[in-house]
C-alpha positions in Angstrom: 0.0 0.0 0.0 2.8 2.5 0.9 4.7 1.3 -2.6 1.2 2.0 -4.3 0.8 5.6 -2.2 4.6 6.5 -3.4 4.0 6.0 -6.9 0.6 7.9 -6.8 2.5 10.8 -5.1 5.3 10.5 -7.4 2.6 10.5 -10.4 1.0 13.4 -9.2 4.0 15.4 -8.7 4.8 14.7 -12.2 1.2 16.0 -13.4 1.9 19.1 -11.3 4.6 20.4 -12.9 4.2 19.1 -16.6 0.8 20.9 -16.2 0.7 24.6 -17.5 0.1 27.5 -14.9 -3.0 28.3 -17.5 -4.1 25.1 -19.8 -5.2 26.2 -22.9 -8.5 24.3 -22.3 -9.5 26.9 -19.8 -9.7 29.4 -22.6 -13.0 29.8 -24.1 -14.3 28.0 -27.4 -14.6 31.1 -29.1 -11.8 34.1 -28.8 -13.2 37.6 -30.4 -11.5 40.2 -31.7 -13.1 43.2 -32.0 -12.0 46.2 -35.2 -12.7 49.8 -35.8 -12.1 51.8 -39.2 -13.1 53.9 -41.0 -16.0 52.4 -43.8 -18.0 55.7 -45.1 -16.8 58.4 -46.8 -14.4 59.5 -49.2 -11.4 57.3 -46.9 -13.7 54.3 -46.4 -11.4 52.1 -48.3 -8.8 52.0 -45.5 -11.8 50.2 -43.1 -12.4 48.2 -45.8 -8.6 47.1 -46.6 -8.6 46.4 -42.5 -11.8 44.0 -43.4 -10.6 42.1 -45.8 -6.6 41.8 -43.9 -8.7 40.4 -40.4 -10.7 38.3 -42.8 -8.0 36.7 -44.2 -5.5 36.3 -40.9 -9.2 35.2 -39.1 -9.7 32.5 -41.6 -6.0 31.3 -41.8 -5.8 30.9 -38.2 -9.3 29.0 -37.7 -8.4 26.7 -40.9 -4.9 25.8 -39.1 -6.7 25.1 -35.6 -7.4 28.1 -34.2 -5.1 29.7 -31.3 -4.9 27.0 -28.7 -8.3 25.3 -29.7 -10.3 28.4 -29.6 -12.1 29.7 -32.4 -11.8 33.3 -33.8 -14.5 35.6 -34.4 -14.5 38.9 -35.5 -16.7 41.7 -35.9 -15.7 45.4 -37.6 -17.5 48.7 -37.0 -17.2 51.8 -38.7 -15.6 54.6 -36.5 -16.6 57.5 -38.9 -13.3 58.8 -38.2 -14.5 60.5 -35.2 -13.5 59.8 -31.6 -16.9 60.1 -29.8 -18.1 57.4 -32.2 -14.9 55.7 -31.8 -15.0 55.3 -27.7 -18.6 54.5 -28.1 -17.8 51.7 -30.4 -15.0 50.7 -28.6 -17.1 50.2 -25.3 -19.9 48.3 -26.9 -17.3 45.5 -28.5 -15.3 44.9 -25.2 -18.8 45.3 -22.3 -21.6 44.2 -25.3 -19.9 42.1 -27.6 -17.9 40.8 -25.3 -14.2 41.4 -27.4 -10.7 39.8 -25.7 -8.5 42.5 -28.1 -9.3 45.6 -30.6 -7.3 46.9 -33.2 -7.6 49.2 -36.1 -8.0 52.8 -35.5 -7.3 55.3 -39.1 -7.0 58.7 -37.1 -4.3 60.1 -34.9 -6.8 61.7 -32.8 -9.3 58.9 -32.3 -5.8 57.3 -31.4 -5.5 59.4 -28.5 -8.7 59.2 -27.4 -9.0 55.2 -27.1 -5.4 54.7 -25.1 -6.8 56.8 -21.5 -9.8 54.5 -22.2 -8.0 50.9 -22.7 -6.9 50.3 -19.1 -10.4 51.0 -17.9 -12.1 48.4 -20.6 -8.8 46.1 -19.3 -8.3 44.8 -23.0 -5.4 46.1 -25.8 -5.9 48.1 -28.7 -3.3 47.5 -31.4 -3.6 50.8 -33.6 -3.0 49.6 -37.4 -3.1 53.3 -38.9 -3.3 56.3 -36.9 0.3 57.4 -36.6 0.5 60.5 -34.5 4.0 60.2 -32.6 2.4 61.5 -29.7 0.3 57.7 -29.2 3.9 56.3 -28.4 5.9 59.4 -27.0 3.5 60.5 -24.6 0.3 58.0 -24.2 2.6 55.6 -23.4 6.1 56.5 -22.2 5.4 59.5 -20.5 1.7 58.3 -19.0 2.4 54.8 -19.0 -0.9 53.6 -20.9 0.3 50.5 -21.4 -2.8 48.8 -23.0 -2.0 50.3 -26.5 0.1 49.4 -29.0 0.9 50.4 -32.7 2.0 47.8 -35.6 2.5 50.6 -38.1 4.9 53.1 -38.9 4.7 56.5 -36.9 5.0 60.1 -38.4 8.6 59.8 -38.3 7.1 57.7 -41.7 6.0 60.9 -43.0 8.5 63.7 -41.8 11.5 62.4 -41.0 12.1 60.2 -43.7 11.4 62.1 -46.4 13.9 64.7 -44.9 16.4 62.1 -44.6 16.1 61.4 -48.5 15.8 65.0 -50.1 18.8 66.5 -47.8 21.0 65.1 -50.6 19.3 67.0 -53.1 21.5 70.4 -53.3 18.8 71.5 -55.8 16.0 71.6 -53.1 16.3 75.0 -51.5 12.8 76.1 -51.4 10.5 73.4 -49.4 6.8 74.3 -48.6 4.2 72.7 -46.6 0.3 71.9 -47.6 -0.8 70.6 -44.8 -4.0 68.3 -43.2 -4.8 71.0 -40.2 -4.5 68.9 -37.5 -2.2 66.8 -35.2 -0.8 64.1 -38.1 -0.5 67.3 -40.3 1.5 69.6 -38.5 3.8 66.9 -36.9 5.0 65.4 -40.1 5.4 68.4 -41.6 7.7 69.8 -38.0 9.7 66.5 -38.3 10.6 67.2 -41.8 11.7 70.8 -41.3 13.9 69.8 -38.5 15.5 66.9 -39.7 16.1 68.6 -43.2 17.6 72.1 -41.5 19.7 70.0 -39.7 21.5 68.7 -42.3 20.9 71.6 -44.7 21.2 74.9 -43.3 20.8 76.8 -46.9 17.1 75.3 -47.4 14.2 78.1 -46.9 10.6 77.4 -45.8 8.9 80.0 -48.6 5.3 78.8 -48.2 3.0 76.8 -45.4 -0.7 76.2 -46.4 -3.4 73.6 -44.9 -6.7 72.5 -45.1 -9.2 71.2 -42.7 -10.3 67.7 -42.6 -12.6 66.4 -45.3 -11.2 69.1 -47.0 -12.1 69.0 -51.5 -11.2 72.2 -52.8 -7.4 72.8 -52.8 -7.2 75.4 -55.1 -6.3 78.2 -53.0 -3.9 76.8 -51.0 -2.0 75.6 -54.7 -2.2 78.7 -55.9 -0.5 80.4 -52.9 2.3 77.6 -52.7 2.2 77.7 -56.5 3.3 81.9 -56.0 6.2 81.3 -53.9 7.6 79.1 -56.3 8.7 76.1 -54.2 11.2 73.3 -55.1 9.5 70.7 -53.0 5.8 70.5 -51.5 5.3 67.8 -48.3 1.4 67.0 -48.4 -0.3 65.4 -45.7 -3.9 65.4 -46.8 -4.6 61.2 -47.4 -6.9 59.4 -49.2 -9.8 60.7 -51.3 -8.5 64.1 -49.8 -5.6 63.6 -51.4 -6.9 62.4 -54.7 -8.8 65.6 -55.0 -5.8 67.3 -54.6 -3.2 66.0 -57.0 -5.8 66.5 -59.3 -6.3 70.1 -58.8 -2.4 70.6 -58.5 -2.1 68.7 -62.3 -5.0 71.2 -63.6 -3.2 74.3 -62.1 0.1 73.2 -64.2 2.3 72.8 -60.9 4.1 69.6 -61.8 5.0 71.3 -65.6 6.8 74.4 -64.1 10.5 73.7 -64.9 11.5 75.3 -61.2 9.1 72.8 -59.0 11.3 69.6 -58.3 9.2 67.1 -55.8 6.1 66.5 -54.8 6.1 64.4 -51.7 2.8 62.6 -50.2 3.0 61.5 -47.0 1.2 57.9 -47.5 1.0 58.4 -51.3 1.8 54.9 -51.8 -1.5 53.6 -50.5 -3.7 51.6 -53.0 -6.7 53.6 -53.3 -4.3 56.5 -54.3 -2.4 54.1 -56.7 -5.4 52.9 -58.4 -7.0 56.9 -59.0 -3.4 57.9 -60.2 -3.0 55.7 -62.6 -4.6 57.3 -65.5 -2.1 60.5 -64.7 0.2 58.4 -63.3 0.3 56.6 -67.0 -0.1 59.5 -69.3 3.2 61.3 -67.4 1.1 64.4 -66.2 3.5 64.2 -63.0 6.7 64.1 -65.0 8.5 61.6 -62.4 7.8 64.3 -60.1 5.6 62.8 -57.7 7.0 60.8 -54.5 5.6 58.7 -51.7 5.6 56.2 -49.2 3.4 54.3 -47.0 3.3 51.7 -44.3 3.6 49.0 -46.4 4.4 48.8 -49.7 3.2 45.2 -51.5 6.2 45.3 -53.8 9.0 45.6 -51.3 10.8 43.6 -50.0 10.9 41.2 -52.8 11.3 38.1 -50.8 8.5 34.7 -51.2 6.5 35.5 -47.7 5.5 38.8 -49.1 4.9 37.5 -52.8 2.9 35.1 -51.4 0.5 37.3 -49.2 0.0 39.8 -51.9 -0.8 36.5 -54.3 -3.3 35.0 -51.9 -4.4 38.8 -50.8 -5.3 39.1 -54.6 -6.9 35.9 -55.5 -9.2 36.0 -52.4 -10.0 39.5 -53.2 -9.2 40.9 -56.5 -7.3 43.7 -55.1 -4.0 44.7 -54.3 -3.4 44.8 -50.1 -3.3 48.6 -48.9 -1.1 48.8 -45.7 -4.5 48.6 -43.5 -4.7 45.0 -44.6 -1.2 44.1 -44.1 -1.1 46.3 -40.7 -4.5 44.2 -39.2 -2.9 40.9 -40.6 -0.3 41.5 -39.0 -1.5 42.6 -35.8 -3.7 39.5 -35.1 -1.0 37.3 -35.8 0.6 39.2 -32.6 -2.1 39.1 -30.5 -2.3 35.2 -31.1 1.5 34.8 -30.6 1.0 36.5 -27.4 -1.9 34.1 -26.4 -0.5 31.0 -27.4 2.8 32.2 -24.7 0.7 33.0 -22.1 -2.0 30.4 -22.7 -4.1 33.5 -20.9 -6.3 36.0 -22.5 -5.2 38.2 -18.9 -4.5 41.6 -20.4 -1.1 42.2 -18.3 -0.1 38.7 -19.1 -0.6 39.5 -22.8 1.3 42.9 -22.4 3.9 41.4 -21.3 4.2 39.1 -23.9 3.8 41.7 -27.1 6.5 43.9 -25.0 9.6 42.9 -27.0 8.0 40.5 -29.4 9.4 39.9 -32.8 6.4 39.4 -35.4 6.5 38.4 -38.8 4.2 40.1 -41.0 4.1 39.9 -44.8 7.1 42.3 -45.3 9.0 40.5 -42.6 9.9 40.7 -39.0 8.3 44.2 -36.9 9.7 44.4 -33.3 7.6 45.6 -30.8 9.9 48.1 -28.9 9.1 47.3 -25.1 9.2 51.1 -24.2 7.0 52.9 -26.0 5.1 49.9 -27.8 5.8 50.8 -31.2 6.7 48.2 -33.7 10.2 49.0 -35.5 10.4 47.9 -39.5 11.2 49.8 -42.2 9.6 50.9 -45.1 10.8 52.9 -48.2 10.0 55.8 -50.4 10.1 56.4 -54.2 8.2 57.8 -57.1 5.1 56.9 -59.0 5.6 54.9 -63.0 3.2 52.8 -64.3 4.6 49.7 -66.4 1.6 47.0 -67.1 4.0 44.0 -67.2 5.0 44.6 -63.4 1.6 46.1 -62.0 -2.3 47.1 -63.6 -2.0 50.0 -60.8 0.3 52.9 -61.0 3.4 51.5 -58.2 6.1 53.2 -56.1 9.5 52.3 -58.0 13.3 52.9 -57.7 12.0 52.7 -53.9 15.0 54.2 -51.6 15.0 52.2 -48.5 16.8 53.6 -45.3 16.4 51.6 -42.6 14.2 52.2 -39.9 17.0 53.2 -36.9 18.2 55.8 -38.8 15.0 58.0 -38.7 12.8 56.9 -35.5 13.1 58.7 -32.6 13.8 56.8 -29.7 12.9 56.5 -25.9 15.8 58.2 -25.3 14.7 61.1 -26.7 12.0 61.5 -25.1 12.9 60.8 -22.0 10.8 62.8 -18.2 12.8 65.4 -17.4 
């Protein structure tokens, strides 16, 4: 009996410690997820890209088991691009719905509106567009709001970067800003006056113009920029905003005057803008004039991961994937990385986990800074061609790629005093 008791202990023991702290059988049968974009209006393609990215990382993971067991389920709303209607929805997925993680967010200030919110609903938000510097610098390293996250690029994209390219253009004296009138606006467009003075002391700001949001009639504001005679514009204005505007600028002449050099849109690269450029784009109205990046580009790297999400993107959904798809695909994937380590859906367990993490989304491996929660990758710039053998859609090509430590800021930086 005591020999029987022994090995029973013994068998026990062995139980005890092979068993997880948290078996994966103790999550639920069904995990949600829970998104917010924007779906109306003249930038409702960027909710919609999101949509079709969760769709297709949703039915990837549930076809290869799901995470742990559990199911995935997720349900999308439209934020309107407005923060009262973004904290409302954002309440009613986690309390009503009942949502383990959000993600998504366009705007930088319905950004800053959800992260004071997050600890109190006790879930994370994983922002997959908004990219207002201030979500990482000050949200969360300075106020410690440690429920939010961002997969994408921050305005450093916008301003830094392109400042980092043009400073070795000695033709580029005369810059000028036309810019979207709030917080994404004005801080790509500081970044880039900065970084570029720094390096080039001769460079002279002649001209500063912006818009409101939702703005469609650009006219003045080219026409004053067009007067001071600038060798390079920055433009934030994104999306059918910025459709509108290129437009105007080519019907105002600006990209024929032999004394304007650049034009450089800050997310230009995006594929709504690609495919309504590509008639101008195609009949050289921009003369290799117009430049651009984004926060993902589906033609760089050239590597077989990415070729093979932008081939299955496309065959699912006849489309090219926008950086809001390959942003939310991403971003799930990190979320169920960070479950299957914890085996927990317990929201400091799971911040721990995506605090450091090295993700690989479609253009390769994003690290999630543990400081300031904002995932590190690099994307590059270059200027708009159209050749039908490579691409149906006007594409970003002879792509400069700096890499991504030489124009993020960095926790250092922005250090307390």
């Amino acid at each position: 009996m005591k020999k029987m008791t022994g090995i029973l202990g013994i068998a026990l023991f062995l139980v005890f410690i092979l068993t997880p702290a948290v078996n994966a059988a103790e999550l639920p049968k069904v995990i949600k997820i829970g998104g917010q974009g924007v779906t109306s209006g003249s930038k409702a393609d960027y909710g919609h890209q999101m949509i079709m990215g969760a769709q297709m990382a949703v039915e990837e993971i549930n076809n290869s088991g799901g995470i742990l067991g559990s199911k995935v389920e997720m349900k999308f709303m439209d934020s309107e691009i407005k923060a009262a209607v973004a904290t409302k929805n954002a309440r009613y997925l986690v309390k009503d719905w009942g949502a383990h993680f959000l993600f998504g967010i366009d705007s930088s200030g319905v950004s800053m509106a959800l992260a004071p919110i997050m600890p109190e609903l006790d879930r994370i938000l994983i922002i997959c567009h908004g990219a207002t510097h201030k979500v990482n610098e000050e949200a969360i390293f300075k106020k410690g709001l440690r429920n939010t996250f961002r997969i994408s690029v921050p305005t450093y994209q916008d301003g830094t970067l392109p400042a980092m390219i043009f400073k070795d253009r000695p033709e580029i004296k005369r810059i000028a800003s036309l810019a979207a009138a709030y917080s994404y606006g004005y801080s790509a467009w500081e970044m880039f006056e900065k970084t570029l003075k720094k390096y080039r002391p001769d460079v002279e700001v002649v001209g500063k113009a912006e818009a409101p949001f939702l703005h469609m009639d650009f006219t003045p504001q080219l026409n004053a920029l067009m007067a001071a005679k600038p060798d390079l514009i920055l433009a934030t204005p994104w999306g059918g905003e910025g459709l509108m505007m290129l437009r105007q600028a080519i019907l105002l002449g600006l990209f024929e005057q032999p004394w304007f050099k650049v034009w450089f849109q800050c997310m230009g690269g995006s594929i709504d803008m690609a495919e309504g450029l590509t008639p101008d784009v195609k009949a050289g109205k921009f003369h290799g004039k117009l430049w651009a990046t984004a926060r993902y580009l589906w033609n760089w790297p050239d590597t077989p991961r990415n070729k093979a999400f932008v081939a299955k993107f496309r065959e699912k959904f006849g489309r090219f994937p926008n950086y809001s798809a390959a942003n939310v695909h991403t971003a799930i994937y990190a979320f169920k990385k960070a479950v299957e380590q914890t085996k927990s859906l317990d929201t400091q367990k799971l911040i721990k986990a995506l605090e450091g993490m090295k993700v690989q989304a479609p253009d390769g491996e994003r690290w999630i800074r543990p400081e300031d929660h904002q995932a590190c990758y690099t994307v590059p710039a270059g200027h708009y061609v159209y050749d039908r053998a490579v691409c149906p859609n006007a594409y970003l090509s002879d792509l400069v790629v700096i890499p991504w430590e030489k124009y993020y800021r960095n926790p250092p930086d922005y250090k307390l005093p």
